[in-house]
C-alpha positions in Angstrom: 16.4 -7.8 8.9 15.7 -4.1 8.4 17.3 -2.7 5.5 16.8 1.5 4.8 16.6 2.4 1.7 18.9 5.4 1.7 21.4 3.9 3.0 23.7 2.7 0.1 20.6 3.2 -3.1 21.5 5.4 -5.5 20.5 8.8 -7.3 18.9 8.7 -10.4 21.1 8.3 -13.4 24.3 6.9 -10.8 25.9 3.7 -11.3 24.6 0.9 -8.9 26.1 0.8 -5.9 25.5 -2.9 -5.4 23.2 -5.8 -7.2 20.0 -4.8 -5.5 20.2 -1.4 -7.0 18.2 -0.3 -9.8 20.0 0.4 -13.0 19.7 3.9 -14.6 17.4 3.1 -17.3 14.7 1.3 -15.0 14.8 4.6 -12.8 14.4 6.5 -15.6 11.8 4.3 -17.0 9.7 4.9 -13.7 10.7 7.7 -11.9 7.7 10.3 -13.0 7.1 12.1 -10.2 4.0 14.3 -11.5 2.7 10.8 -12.2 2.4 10.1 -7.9 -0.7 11.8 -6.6 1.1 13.6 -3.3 3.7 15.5 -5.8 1.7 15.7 -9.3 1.4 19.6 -8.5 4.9 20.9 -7.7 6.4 23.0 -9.6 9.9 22.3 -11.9 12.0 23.9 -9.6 10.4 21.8 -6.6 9.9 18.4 -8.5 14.0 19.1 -10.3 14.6 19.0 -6.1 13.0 16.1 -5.2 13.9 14.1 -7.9 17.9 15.2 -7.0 17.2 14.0 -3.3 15.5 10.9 -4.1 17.1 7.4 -3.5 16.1 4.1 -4.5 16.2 0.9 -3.8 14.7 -2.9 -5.1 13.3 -5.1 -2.4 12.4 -8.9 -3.6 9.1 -10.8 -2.5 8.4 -10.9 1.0 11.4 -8.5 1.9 11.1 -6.1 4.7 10.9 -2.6 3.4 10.2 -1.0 6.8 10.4 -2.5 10.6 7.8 -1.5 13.6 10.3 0.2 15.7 12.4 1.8 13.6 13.7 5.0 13.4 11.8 7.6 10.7 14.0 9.3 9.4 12.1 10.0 5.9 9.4 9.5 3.2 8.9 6.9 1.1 7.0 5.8 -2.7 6.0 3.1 -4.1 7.6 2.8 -7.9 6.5 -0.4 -8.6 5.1 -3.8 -7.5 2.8 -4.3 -4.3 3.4 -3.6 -1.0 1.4 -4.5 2.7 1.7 -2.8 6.1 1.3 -4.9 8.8 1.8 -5.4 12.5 2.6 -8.0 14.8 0.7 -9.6 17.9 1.8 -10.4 21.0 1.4 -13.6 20.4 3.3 -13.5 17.5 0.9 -13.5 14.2 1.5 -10.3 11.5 -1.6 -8.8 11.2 -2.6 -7.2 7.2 -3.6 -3.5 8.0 -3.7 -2.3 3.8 -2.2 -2.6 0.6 -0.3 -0.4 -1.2 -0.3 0.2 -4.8 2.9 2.1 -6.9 2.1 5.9 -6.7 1.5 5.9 -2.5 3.3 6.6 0.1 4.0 5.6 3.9 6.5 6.3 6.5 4.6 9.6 6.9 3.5 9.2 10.9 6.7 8.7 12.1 8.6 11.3 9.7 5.5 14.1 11.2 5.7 13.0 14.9 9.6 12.8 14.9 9.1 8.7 15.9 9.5 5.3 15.6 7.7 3.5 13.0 4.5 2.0 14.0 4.5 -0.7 11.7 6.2 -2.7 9.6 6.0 -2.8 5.8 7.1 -5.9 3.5 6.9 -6.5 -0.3 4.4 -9.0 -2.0 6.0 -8.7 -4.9 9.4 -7.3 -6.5 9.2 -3.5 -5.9 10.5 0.0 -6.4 10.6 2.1 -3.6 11.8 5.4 -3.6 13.5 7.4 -0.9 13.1 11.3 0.3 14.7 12.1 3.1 13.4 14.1 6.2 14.3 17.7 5.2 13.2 17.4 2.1 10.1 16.0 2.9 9.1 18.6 5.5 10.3 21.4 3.7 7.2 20.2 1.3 4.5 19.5 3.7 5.6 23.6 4.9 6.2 25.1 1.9 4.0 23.4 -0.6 0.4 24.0 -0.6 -0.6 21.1 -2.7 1.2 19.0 -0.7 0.2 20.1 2.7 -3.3 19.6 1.2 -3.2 16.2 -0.4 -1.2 15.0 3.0 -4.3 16.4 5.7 -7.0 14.5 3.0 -5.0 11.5 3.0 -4.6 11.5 6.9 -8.2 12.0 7.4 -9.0 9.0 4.9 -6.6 7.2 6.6 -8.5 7.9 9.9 -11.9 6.8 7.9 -10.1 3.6 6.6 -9.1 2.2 10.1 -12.4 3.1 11.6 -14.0 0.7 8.8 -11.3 -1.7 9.4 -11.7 -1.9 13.6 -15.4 -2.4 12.5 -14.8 -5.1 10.1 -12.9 -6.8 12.3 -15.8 -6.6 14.7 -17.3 -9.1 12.6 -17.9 -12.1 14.3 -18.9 -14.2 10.8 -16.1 -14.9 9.3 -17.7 -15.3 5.6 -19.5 -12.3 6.5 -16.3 -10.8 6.9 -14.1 -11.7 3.5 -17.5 -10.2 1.7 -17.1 -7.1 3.5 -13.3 -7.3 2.8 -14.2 -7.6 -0.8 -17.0 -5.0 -1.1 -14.2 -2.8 1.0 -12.0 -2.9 -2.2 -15.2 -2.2 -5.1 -15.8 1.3 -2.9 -14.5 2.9 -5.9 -16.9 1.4 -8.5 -17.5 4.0 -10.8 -21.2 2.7 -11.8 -24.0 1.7 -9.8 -24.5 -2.3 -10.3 -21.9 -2.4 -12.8 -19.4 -5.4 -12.7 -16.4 -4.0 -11.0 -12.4 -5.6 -11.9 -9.6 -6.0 -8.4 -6.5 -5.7 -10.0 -3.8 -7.1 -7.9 -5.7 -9.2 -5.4 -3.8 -10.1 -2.2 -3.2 -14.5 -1.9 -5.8 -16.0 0.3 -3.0 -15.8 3.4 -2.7 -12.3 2.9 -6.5 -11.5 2.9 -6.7 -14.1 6.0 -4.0 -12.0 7.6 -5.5 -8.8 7.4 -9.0 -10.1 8.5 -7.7 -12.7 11.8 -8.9 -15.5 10.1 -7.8 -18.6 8.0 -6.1 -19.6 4.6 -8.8 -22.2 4.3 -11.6 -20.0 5.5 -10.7 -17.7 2.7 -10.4 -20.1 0.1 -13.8 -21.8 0.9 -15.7 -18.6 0.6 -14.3 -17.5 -2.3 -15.4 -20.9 -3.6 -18.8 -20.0 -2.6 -18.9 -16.7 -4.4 -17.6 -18.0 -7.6 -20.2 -21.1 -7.6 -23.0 -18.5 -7.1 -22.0 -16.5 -9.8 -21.2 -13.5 -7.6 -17.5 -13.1 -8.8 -14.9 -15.0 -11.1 -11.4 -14.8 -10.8 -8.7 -14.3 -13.0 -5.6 -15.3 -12.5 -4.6 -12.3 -9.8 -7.7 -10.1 -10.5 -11.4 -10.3 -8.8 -14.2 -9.7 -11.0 -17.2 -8.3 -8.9 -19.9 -9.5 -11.6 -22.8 -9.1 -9.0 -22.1 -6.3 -6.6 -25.4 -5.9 -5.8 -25.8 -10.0 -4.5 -22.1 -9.4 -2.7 -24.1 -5.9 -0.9 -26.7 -8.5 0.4 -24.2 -11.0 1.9 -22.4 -7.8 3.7 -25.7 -7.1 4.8 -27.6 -10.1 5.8 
């Protein structure tokens, strides 16, 4: 069952409207809005009016934070915790299109196009998520150059991302696809050859959903990695210690 954020969340600093809101002191503790990339460069009189609009809500594990379907009817940020955007078949099975980490945002294709939400979004952990609504948000992407700026490069990576993602699901190995998956996710390594850390890796039946395939597919080939000293893992993290042996796989 859908549940909006904005509908009965609170402002910062308010009492809690009910016993999923956030109390005052953990919004205070994360609400720092020049800390979330698309709003780091407003200036006080813009981020003193998006912090008075905001609203925000708690979701628990596995909660829906956003249903295909509908209505958009604002923008939304991750606080805290873990989010995944997925969609469902017609057959039934939710497919993993990405992550989200605390600092992004979604909700924006729907909010730009005047639609209905084209996916869904559900937690994979406790989060915070914060809500700005539609006049506010739009009166930024018009009015605020830094804005308007960091929202056309993140729609063109976006279109970059699921052109990579279409292609690895092209895959027809499926091994060969979970090391692209994983050498997806190290793009950002910041040194040639160097081992390279995956904080927050999704559960095997997360990375099976996003990729079409199976729990125990997943599992087995990360098996396989770990025995050839190509990653270890621990506990939630992936540590790429030979990215240069998980290149060959993708490419073999």
């Amino acid at each position: 069952m859908t549940r909006e954020p904005h509908r009965d969340s609170l402002t910062a600093g308010a009492a809690p409207a009910s016993s999923e809101a956030v109390p005052p002191t953990t919004l205070e503790a994360h609400v720092h809005l020049r800390k979330i990339p698309l709003l780091a460069d407003l200036n006080d009189e813009e981020i003193q009016r998006v912090k008075l609009e905001l609203r925000f809500r708690h979701y628990a594990k596995r909660e829906i934070v956003l249903q295909k379907g509908g209505h958009g009817d604002g923008l939304l940020f991750l606080l805290t915790g873990q989010l995944q955007v997925i969609d469902i078949t017609e057959d039934g099975r939710s497919i993993g299109l990405r992550m989200l980490a605390p600092g992004d945002f979604f909700g924006e294709i729907a909010l730009i196009n005047n639609s209905t939400r084209s996916a869904s979004v559900v937690a994979l952990s406790a989060v915070v998520v914060a809500f700005l609504p539609t006049a506010t948000a739009m009166h930024l992407f018009s009015h605020s150059p830094s804005v308007a700026k960091q929202m056309l490069q993140h729609l063109a990576q976006k279109i970059q991302r699921d052109s990579e993602f279409r292609a690895l699901l092209s895959i027809n190995n499926t091994a060969k696809r979970i090391y692209t998956y994983l050498a997806m996710q190290n793009r950002q390594q910041p040194v040639a050859g160097a081992p390279a850390v995956l904080e927050n890796l999704p559960t095997h039946q997360d990375i099976a959903n996003m990729i079409n395939t199976s729990r125990e597919t997943v599992t087995r080939a990360l098996a396989v990695l770990v025995q050839q000293g190509i990653v270890q893992k621990d506990g939630n993290r992936l540590i790429i210690v030979k990215p240069e042996a998980l290149a060959r796989l993708v490419q073999g």
